[in-house]
C-alpha positions in Angstrom: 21.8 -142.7 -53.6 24.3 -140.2 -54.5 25.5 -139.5 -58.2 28.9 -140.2 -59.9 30.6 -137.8 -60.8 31.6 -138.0 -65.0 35.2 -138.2 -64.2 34.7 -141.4 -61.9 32.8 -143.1 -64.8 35.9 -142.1 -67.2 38.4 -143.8 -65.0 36.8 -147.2 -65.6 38.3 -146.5 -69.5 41.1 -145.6 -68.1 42.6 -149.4 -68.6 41.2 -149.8 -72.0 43.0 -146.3 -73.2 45.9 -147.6 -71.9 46.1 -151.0 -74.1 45.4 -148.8 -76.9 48.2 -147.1 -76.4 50.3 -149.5 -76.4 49.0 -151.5 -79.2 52.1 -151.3 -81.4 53.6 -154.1 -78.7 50.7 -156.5 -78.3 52.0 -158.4 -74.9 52.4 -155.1 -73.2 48.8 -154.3 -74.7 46.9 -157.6 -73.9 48.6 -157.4 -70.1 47.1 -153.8 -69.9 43.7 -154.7 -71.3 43.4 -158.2 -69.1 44.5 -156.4 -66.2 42.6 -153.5 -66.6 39.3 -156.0 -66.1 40.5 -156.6 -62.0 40.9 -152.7 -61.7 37.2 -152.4 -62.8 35.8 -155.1 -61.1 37.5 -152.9 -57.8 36.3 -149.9 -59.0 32.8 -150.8 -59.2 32.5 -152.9 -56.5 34.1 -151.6 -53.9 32.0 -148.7 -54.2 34.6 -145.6 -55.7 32.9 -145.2 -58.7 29.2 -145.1 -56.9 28.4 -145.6 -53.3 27.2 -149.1 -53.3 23.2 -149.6 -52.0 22.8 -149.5 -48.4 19.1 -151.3 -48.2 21.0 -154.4 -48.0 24.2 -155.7 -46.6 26.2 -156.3 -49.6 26.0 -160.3 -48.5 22.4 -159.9 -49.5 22.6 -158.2 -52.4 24.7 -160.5 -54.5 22.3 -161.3 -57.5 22.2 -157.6 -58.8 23.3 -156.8 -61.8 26.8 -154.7 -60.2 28.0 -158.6 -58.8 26.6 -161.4 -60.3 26.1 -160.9 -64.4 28.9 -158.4 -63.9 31.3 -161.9 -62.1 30.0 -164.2 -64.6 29.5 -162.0 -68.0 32.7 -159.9 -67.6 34.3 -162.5 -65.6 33.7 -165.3 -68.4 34.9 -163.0 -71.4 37.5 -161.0 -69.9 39.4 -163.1 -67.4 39.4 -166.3 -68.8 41.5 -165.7 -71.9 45.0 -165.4 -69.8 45.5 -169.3 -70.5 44.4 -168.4 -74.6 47.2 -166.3 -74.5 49.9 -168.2 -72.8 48.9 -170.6 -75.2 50.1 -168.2 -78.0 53.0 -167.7 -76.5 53.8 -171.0 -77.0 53.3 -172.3 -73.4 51.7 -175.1 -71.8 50.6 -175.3 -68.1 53.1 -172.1 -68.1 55.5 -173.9 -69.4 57.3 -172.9 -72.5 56.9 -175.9 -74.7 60.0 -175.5 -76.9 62.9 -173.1 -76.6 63.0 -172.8 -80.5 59.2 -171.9 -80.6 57.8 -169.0 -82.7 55.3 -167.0 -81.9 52.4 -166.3 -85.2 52.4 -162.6 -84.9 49.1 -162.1 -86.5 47.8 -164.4 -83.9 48.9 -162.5 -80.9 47.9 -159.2 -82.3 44.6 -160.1 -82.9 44.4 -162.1 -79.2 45.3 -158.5 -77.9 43.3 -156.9 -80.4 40.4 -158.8 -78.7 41.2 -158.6 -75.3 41.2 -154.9 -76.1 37.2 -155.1 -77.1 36.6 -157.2 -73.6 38.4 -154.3 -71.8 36.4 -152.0 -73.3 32.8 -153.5 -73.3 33.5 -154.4 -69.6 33.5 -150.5 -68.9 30.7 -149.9 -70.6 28.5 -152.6 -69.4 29.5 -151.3 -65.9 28.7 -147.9 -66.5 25.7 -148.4 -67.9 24.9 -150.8 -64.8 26.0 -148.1 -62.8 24.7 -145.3 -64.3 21.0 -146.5 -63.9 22.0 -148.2 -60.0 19.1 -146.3 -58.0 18.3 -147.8 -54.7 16.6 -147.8 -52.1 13.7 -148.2 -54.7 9.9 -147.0 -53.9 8.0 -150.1 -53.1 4.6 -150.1 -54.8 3.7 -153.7 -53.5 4.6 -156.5 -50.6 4.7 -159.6 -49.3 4.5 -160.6 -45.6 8.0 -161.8 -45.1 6.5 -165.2 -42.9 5.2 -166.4 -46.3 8.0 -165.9 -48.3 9.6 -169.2 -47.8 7.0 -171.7 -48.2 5.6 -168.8 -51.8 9.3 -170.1 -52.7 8.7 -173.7 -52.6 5.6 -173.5 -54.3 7.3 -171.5 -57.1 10.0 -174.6 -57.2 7.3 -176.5 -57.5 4.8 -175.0 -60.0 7.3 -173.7 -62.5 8.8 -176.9 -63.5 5.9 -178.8 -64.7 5.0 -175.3 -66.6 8.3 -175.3 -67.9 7.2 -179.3 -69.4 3.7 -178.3 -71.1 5.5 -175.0 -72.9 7.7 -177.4 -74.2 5.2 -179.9 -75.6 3.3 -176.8 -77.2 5.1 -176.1 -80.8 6.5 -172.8 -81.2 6.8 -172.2 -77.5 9.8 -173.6 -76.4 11.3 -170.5 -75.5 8.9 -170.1 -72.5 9.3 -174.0 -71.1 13.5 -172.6 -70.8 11.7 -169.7 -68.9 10.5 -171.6 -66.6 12.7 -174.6 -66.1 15.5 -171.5 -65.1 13.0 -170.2 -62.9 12.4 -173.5 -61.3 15.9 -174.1 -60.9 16.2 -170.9 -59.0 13.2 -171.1 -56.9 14.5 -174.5 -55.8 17.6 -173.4 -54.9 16.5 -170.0 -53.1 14.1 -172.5 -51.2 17.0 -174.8 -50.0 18.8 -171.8 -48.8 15.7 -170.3 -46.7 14.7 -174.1 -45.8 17.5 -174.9 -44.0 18.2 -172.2 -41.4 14.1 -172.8 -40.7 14.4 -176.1 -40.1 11.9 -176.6 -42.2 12.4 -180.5 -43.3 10.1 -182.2 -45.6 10.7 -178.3 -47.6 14.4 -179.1 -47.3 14.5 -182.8 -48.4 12.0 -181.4 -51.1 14.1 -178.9 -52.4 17.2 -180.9 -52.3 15.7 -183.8 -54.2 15.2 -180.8 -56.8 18.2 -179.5 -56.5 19.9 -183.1 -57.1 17.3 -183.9 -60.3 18.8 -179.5 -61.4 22.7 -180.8 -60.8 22.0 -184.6 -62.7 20.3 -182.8 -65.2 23.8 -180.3 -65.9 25.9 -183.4 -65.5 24.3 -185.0 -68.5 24.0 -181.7 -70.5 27.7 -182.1 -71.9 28.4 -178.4 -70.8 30.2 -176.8 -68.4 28.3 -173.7 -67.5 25.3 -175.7 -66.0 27.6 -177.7 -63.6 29.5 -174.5 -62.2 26.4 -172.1 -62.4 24.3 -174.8 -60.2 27.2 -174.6 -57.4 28.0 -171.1 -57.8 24.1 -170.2 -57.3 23.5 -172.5 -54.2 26.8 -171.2 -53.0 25.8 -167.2 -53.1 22.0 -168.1 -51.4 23.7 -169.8 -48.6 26.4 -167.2 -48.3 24.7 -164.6 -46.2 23.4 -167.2 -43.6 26.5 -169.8 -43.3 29.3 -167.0 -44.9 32.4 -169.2 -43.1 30.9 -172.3 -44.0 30.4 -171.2 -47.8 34.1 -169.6 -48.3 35.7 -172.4 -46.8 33.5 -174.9 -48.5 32.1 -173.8 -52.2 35.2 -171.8 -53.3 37.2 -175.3 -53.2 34.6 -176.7 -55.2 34.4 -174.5 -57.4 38.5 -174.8 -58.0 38.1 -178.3 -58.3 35.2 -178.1 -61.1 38.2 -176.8 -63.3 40.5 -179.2 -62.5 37.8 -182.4 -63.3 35.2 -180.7 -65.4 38.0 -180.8 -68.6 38.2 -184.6 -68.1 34.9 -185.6 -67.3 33.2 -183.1 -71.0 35.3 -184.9 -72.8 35.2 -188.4 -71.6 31.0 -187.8 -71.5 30.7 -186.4 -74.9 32.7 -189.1 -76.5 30.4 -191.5 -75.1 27.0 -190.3 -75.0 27.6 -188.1 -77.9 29.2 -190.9 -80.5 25.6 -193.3 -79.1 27.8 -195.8 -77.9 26.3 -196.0 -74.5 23.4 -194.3 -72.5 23.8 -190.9 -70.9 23.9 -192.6 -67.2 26.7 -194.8 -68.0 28.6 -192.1 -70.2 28.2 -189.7 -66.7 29.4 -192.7 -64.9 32.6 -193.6 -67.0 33.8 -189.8 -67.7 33.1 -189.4 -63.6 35.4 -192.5 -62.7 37.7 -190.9 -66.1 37.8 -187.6 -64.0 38.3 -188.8 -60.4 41.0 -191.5 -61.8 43.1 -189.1 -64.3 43.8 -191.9 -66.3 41.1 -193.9 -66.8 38.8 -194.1 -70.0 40.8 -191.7 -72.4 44.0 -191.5 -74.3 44.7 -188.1 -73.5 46.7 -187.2 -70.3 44.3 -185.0 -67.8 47.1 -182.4 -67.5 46.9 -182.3 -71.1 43.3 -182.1 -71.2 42.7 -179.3 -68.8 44.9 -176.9 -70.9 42.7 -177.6 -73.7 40.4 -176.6 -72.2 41.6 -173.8 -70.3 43.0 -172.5 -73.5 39.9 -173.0 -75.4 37.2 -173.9 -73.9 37.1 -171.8 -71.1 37.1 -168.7 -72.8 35.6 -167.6 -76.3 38.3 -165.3 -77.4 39.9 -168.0 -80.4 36.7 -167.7 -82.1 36.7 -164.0 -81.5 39.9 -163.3 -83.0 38.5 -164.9 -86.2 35.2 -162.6 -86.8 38.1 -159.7 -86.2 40.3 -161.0 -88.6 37.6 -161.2 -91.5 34.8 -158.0 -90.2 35.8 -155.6 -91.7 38.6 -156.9 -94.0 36.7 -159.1 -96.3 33.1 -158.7 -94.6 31.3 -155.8 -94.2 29.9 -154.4 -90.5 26.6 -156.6 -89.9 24.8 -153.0 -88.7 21.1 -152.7 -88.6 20.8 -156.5 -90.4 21.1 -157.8 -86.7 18.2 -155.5 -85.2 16.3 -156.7 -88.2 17.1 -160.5 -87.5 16.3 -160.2 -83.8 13.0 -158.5 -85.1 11.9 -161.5 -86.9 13.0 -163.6 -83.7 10.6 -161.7 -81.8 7.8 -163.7 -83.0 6.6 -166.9 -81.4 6.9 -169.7 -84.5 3.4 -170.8 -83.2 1.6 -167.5 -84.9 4.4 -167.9 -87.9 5.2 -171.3 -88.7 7.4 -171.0 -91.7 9.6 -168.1 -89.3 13.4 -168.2 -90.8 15.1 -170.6 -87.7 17.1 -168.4 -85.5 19.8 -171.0 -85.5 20.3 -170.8 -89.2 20.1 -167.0 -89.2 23.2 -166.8 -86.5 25.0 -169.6 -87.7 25.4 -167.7 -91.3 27.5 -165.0 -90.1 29.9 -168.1 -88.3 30.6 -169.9 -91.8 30.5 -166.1 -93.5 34.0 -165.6 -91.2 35.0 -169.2 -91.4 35.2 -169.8 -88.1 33.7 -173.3 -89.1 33.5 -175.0 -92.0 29.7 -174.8 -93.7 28.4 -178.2 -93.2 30.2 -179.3 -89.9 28.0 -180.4 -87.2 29.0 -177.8 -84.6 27.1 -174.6 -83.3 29.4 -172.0 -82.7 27.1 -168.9 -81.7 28.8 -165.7 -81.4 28.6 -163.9 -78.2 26.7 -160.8 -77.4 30.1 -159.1 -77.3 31.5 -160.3 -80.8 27.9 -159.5 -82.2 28.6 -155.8 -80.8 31.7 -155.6 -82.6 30.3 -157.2 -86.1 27.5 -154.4 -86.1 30.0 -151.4 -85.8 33.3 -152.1 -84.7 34.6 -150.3 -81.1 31.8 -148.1 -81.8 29.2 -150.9 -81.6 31.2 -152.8 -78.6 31.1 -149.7 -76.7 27.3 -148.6 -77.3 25.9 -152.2 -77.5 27.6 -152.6 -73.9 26.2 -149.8 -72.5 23.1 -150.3 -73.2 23.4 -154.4 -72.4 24.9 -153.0 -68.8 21.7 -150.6 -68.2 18.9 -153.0 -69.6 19.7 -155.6 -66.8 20.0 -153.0 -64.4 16.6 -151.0 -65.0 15.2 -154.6 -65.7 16.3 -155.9 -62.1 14.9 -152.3 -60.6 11.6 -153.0 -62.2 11.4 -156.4 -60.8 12.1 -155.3 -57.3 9.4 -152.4 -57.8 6.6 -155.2 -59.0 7.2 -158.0 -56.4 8.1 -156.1 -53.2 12.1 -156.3 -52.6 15.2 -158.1 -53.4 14.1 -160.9 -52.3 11.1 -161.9 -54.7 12.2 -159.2 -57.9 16.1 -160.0 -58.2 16.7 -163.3 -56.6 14.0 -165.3 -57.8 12.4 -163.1 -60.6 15.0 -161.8 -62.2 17.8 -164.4 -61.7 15.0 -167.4 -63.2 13.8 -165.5 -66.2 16.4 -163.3 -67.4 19.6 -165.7 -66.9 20.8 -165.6 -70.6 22.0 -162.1 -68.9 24.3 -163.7 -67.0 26.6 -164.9 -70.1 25.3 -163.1 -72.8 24.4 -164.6 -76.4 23.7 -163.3 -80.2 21.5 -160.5 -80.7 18.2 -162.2 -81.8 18.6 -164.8 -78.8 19.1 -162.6 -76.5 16.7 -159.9 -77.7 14.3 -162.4 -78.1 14.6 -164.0 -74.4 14.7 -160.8 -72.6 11.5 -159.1 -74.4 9.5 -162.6 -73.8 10.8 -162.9 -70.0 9.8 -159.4 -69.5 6.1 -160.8 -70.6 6.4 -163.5 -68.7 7.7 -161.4 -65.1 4.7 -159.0 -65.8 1.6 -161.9 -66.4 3.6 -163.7 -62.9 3.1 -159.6 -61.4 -0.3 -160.0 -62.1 -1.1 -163.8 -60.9 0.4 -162.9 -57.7 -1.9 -159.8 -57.2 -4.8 -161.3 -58.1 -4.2 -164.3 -56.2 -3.2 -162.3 -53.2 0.5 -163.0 -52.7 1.4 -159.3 -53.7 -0.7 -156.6 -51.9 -0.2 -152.7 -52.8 1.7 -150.6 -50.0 
């Protein structure tokens, strides 16, 4: 594959130096830093930065690091926070609420203040993705491609009762998440090779998985499982059924956005408060989201900017750690690599290990982003965490390096299980998926060095069992 050129890679800052610039009129400079997001999503992916790989049609090659975690983890931060900031501005649905409204000018500068960092860490994370995108790869081992589909199924179905003993073993939980992604993923890659096979009792298998994955995101509260199951099922059936897909998912996936705001907040005030069981809580907030009206107090128009403005994005509770790092607290530094150190080992071999939770949850009350006692878990994101350990220093190195670790990691997986098919789609996309959005240092540190265990004792089963053979 042929190398960028330095100057290419500086264009992707181009955006970011731009909003910085400009920073003395923070409209001008949050515009220039939101927008500069969309010029490096076409940069990268349209290929003018670095040729894009030519081992695959770019249909197939949707779950590398370059388009997926790149959509979702740049996507998420970056994009979202348009409605945050029309909120600011004293708008709602986009439209100005009050003629006589005034805008808190600490409130917008530090909104484009933020946007600023997500400019700037979404160049880096794509350079480093870039930077370390080799391909075609040298394949040391291979799978005969009849067997892939049914070693899919299996997977589907072996991973998820894993998935249940880790969790019943203390101090292992972290593996039975592993696993339950993984399942997920098999089962949904399965489904997409299942169909256009005509394989049956695999396909009626695999949706009855996939139904159980969906039912199990509708009653998580959250929004990210719902949209991540269709977006998922959506890119595996993409490259067989691409008109089907476009005309079909994207619509979905517009009308998650409209519902999902009423149907959270209708479920968590049911299931949440205890009043009534998570299957009739799914049922009233479903019949709350379909109806508009029904089942809250709240108008849905009103609901879905709420959420919009904050829910969507994370950029509100951003603004705080800004506000306070470093004015009244000091840069976090090397205590974060230290924290994630001690995360790094499995509570069964160290019982009375600090809880991770606690650890990250210090730094929230620390900035006062919530109160100290409140029964909410507000995690900062990867991002926020690179800026509390060094400021745009540590938002541009952190990035980097978060941008090449999921690429070399998705290389390697390729390398060990014979292709795309087996190393990115399935292997990388079930164990590493806290890639996709990113979370604190010592979770995500912690996930990614155990899943890398985990993909490496899987490389091994599956040569010893005979699945993998060496080219």
């Amino acid at each position: 594959m042929k190398k960028a050129g330095f100057e290419k890679y500086l264009m992707l800052f181009v955006p970011w130096g731009f909003s910085v610039l400009f920073k003395l009129d923070p409209v001008i400079s949050y515009l220039m830093a939101w927008s500069g997001s969309f010029i490096i999503f076409y940069l990268s992916m349209s290929g003018w930065v670095k040729p894009l790989p030519t081992d695959r049609p770019i249909s197939e090659q949707l779950m590398r690091p370059l388009f997926l975690i790149q959509m979702i983890f740049a996507g998420y931060s970056c994009c979202t926070t348009i409605f945050y900031f029309f909120d600011v501005l004293g708008y709602v649905d986009f439209h100005k609420s009050s003629a006589f409204y005034l805008v808190d000018n600490e409130r917008l500068e530090l909104t484009a203040q933020c946007q600023r960092y997500y400019c700037l860490g979404h160049a880096a994370f794509t350079t480093g993705v870039l930077m370390f995108m080799q391909y075609p790869i040298k394949k040391r081992y291979h799978i005969e491609t009849s067997k892939v589909a049914n070693l899919l199924f299996a997977s589907a179905l072996i991973s998820y009762p894993v998935s249940i003993i880790f969790s019943r073993v203390p101090g292992l939980g972290q593996f039975a998440f592993q696993f339950n992604s993984l399942s997920f993923i098999a089962g949904t890659l399965a489904l997409a090779f299942a169909i256009p096979l005509h394989k049956i009792w695999n396909t009626l298998i695999c949706i009855i998985l996939y139904g159980s994955n969906f039912y199990q995101a509708l009653i998580s509260g959250y929004k990210e499982p719902i949209i991540i199951s269709i977006l998922v099922l959506g890119i595996f059936l993409y490259p067989t059924y691409k008109k089907a897909v476009l005309v079909t998912f994207i619509p979905l996936l517009l009308a998650l956005f409209i519902f999902l705001p009423t149907y959270n907040k209708i479920f968590r005030q049911s299931a949440w408060a205890g009043d009534v069981d998570v299957d009739q809580a799914s049922q009233l907030a479903l019949d709350a989201a379909l109806n508009k009206s029904a089942g809250s107090s709240l108008g849905a128009d009103e609901s879905n900017w709420d959420f919009l403005s904050y829910r969507l994005s994370e950029i509100d509770m951003f603004k705080d750690f800004v506000k306070s790092t470093p004015n009244r607290i000091d840069f976090y530094g090397n205590v974060l690599l230290k924290q994630s150190a001690i995360a790094l080992v499995p509570r069964i071999f160290w019982p009375d290990k600090p809880i991770t939770e606690e650890l990250v949850m210090e730094r929230v009350y620390d900035a006062e982003v919530i109160n100290r006692g409140s029964n909410v878990s507000a995690k900062p994101a990867f991002i926020v965490d690179a800026y509390l350990y060094d400021g745009t220093p540590g938002v541009f190195i952190w990035l980097l390096i978060y941008g090449a670790v999921a690429q070399l990691i998705s290389l390697k997986a390729e390398k060990l299980f014979g292709g795309y098919i087996l190393g990115t789609a399935l292997i990388f996309s079930g164990l590493f998926q806290i890639l996709w959005r990113g979370l604190s240092f010592e979770f995500l540190i912690n996930s990614v060095f155990w899943a890398y265990v985990s993909m490496l004792v899987i490389h091994r089963i599956f040569l010893a069992t005979g699945i993998l053979k060496k080219v």
